[in-house]
N, C-alpha and C positions, 0 to 999 in steps of 0.2 A: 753637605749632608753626609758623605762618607764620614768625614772628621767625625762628625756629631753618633753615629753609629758605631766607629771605630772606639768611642771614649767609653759610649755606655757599657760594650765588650769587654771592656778592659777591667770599666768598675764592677761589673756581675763577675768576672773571673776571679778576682781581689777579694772580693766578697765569701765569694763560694771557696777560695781555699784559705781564709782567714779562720771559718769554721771547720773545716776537717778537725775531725776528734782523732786522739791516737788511741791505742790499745793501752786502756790503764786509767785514761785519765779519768777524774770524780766530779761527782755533783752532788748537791741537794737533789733531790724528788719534793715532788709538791707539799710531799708528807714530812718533810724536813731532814728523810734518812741520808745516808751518804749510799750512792749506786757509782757504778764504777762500767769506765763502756768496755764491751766485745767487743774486738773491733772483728771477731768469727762468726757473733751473730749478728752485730750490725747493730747492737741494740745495747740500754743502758740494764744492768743485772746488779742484784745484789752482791755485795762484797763477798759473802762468803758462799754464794754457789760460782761467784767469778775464783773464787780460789779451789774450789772442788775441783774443777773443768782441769786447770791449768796442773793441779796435784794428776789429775789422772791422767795428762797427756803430756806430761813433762818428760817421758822420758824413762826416767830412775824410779825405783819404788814408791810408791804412794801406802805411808806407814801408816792412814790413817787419820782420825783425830780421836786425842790421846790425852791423858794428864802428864806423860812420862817422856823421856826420851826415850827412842831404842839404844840397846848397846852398841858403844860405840862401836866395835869388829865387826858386827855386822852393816855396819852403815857408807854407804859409797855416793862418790860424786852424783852430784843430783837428786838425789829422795828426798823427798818432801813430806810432811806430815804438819795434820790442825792442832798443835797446839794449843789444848785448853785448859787453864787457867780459873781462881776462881775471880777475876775480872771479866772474862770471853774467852774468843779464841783467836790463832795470829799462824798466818801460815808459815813455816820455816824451812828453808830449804840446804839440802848440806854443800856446803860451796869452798873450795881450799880448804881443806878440811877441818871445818868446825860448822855449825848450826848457826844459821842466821836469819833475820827474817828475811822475808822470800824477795818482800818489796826494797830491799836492800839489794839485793843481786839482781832483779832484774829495773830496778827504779821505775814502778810506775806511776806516784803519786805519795807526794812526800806526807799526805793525811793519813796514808796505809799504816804505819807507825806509830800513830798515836790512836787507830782504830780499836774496839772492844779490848781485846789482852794484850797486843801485840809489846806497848811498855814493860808488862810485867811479866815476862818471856824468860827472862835473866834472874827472877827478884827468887 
């Protein structure tokens, strides 16, 4: 009986951390969009309010969302800015000094990338 108790423990625990989500990773929504989870508020959010949150608590300046780059002399490790494009927008963060998308420095999901503008970032 213990055996039998000690197996089913073992498979609920397997179970339950085979799900743990991390911070970043994406899904469908029922509605077909891509949500991307908090892991701050526990919960699945739109891409681009998960990238407002993370622009305004990063850190470094939060330049916005822009059509533009800022100049470059004013710009320093870490600041971040929406990037928008006339595809969407792709968050960019300044990282060894040059502009990259955000989900490149911090790798949340490799779908971040091909999200609304984020391709056409460079173009």
């Amino acid at each position: 009986m213990k055996a039998l108790v000690l197996s089913i423990l073992i498979l609920l625990s397997v179970n339950c951390y085979s799900q743990q989500l991390n911070h970043g990773d994406v899904q469908k929504n029922s509605e077909g969009a891509l949500v991307i989870w908090n892991v701050d508020s526990n919960n699945w959010v739109n891409i681009e309010s998960f990238w407002v949150e993370y622009a305004n608590q990063n850190g470094g300046v939060n330049w916005g969302k822009t059509d533009q780059y800022p100049e470059y002399s004013k710009v320093k490790e870490g600041d971040t800015l929406l990037l928008s494009n006339k595809k969407g927008i792709c968050l960019m963060e300044f990282f060894h000094e040059r502009w990259r998308l955000a989900n490149d420095v911090n790798r949340w999901n490799d779908a971040l990338n091909s999200y609304s503008g984020c391709p056409f970032v460079f173009d």
